[in-house]
N, C-alpha and C positions, 0 to 999 in steps of 0.2 A: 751231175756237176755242171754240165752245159746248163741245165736249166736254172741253175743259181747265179749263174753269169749273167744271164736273159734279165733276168729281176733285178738285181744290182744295177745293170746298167739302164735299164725305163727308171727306176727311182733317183737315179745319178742325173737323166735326162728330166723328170720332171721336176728335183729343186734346182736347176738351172735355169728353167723356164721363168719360176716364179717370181727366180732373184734377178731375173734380165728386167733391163731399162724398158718402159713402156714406147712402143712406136709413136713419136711425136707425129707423126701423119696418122692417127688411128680416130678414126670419128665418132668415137664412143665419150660422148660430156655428157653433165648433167645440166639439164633444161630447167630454170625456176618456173613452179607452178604458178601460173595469172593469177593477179589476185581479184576478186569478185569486184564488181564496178556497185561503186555507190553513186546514190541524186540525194540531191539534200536534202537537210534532217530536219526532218517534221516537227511544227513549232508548235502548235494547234491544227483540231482536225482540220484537212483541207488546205491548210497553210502552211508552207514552207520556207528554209531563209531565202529565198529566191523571190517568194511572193505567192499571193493565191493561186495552189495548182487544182485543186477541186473545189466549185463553187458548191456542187451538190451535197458535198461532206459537208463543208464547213455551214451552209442554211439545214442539216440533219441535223449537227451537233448542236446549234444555235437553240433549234426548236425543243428537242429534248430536252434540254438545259433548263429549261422555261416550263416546258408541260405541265409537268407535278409540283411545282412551286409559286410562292407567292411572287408577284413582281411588282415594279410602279413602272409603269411608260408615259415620257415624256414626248411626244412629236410637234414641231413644229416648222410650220412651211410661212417663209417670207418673201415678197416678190418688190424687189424696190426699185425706183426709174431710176436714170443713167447719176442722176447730182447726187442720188444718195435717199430723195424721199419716199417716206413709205407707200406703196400699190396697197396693198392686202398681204393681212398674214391671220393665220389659221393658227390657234395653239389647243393641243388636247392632253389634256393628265387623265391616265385612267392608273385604278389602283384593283388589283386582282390579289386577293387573300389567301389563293389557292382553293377554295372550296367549293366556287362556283359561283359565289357573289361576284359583284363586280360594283364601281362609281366611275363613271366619264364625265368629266367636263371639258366640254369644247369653246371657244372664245375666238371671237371674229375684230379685226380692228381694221383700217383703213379706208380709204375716200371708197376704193373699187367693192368693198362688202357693204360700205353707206350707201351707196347710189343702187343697188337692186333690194334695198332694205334686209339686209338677212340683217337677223338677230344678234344681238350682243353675246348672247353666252347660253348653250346648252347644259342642263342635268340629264342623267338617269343612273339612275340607281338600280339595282337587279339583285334580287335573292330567289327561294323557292315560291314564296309568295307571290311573286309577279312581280311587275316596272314599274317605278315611278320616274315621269320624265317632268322637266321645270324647264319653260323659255322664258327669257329675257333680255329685252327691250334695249337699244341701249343707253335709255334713261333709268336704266333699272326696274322700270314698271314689267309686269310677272304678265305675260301674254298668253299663256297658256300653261296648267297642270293636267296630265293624264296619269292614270293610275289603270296598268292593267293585270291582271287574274293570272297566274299560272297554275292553271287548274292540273297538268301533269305533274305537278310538283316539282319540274325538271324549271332550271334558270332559263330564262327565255334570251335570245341572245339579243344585241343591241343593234342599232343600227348607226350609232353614232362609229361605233368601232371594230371592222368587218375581222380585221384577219389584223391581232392584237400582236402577235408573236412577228410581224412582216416576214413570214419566211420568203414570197416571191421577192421581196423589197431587196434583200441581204442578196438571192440569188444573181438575180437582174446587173446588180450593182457591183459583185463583185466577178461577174464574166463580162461586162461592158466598161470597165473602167480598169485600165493597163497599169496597176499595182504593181509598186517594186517592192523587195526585199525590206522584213518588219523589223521595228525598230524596240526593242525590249523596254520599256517603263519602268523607273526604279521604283515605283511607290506602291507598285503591287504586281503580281505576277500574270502579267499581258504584253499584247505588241500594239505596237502604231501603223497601218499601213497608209502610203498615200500614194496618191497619184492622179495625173495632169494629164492625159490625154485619152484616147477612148480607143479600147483594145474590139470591142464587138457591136457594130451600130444595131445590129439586130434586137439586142440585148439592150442597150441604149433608147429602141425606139417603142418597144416597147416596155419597158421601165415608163417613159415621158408620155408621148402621143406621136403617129407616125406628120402629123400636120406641125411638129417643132423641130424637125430633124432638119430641113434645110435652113434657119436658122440658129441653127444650136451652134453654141460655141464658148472657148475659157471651161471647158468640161474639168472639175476638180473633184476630189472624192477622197474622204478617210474614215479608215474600218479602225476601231479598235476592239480587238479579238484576245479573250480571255485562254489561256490554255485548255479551258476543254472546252472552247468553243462557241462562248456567250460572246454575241458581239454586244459588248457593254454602249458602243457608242458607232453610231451611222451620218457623217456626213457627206452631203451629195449638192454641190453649186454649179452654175452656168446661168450663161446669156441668153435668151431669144430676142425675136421681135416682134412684138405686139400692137397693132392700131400704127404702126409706123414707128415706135419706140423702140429701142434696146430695153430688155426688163434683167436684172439681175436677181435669179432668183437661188433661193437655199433651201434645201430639206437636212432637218438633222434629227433623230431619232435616239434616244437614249434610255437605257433602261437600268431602274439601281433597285437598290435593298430587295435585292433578289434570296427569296427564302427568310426576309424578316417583316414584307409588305403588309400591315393589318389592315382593318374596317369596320368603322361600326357605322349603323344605319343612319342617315343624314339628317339632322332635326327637319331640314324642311318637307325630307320625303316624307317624316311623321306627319309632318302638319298636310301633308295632299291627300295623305290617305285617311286621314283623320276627316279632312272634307269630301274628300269623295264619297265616303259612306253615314255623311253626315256627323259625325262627331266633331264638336266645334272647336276649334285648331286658333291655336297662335298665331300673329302675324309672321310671314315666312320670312327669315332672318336672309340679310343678304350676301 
């Protein structure tokens, strides 16, 4: 009987416990778990809305983009004095098919490409066959046709145009020029980046030459970056001093009809090789 009293009264004791008021001094809360710390949200490779965080992704994604497709690149470099008038400028269209052909045409204008006489306008042409290159004058008169052999049947590469895809170019430029946060384009699905001041001289000086570093100045620059990575368009402006002048010079790089880029063999390339192995050729159209 003792021992039923025993039990009654621990079970009398413990729903009194349960139903008693909690000790408002009692240290026992719940803690909310941290939530995971985010950086911002990656726009295109390399690019974030803050601004270029990897220049190395974004010139990987750039080149890939390009590898196995056709493209057309446009480059051109202009250097004009302080009133506006034009130095020299350099413009080059190359058209790449994807197959391994290739056309470059290079073009020279200004007093400064007058006076050491470089030529008006470069050709070359490239398939399995070998090269045809065309110079001219810039009276138009044809100063030179070479046609050469590619006896491995592999494209020989050019020398009008080293490194087509610019990946150092895109690198350089987008670690030495302090880009802010990209700007969306409603007309197709890419950003705008810009920016005015220079984030890496290093990167700067060797992008330029390290003999324009202490004149360099007004450093400007804008990437436009495709979401996976193609920079569709590269410009890059600033000052130096030249001969005692301020020069204002521009690089801008652009590249389109990417994966719809054609090429057919250039009448005049016919007619070089038509003469170089004696077959009598047309006059070369200009």
């Amino acid at each position: 009987m003792r021992v039923r009293v025993v039990v009654i009264l621990a079970l009398a004791l413990l729903v009194a416990g349960c139903n008693a008021p909690a000790d408002p001094g009692s240290p026992t809360r719940l803690t909310p778990a941290p939530l995971p710390e985010t950086g911002p949200v990656e726009v295109a490779p390399g690019v974030t809305e803050a601004g270029v965080a990897d220049p190395t992704a974004l010139q990987d994604a750039h080149i890939n983009r390009l590898a196995n497709e056709g493209f057309t690149l446009r480059r051109v470099r202009t250097e004009r004095y302080g009133n506006g008038t034009l130095r020299a400028q350099t413009t080059l269209v190359a058209r790449f098919p994807g197959d391994g052909r290739y056309y470059v045409a290079r073009t020279f204008a200004g007093p400064a490409h007058n006076r050491i006489g470089t030529a008006e306008r470069v050709l070359q042409y490239g398939d399995a066959n070998g090269t045809v290159r065309l110079v001219r004058a810039p009276n138009g008169t044809v100063l030179s046709r070479s046609v050469r052999r590619a006896p491995s049947g592999a494209v020989p590469r050019t020398g009008l145009l080293a490194a087509p895809f610019a990946g150092r170019t895109v690198t350089l430029v987008a670690r030495g020029a302090a880009f802010g946060p990209p700007t969306p384009l409603d007309s197709r699905s890419a950003y705008r980046l810009r920016a005015d001041a220079v984030a890496d001289r290093a990167a700067v000086r060797s992008l330029l030459s390290p003999t324009l570093m202490d004149s360099l100045g007004n450093l400007t620059a804008t990437l436009v970056v495709t979401e996976q990575g193609l920079i569709a368009r590269l410009t890059i402006a600033y000052t130096v001093e030249r001969d005692g002048e301020i020069i204002r010079v521009s690089r801008k790089v652009r590249y389109i009809n990417v994966g719809t880029t054609t090429l057919d063999r250039p009448r005049w390339a016919v007619n070089a090789t038509r003469q170089a192995t004696g077959v009598r050729s047309t006059t070369v159209p200009s």
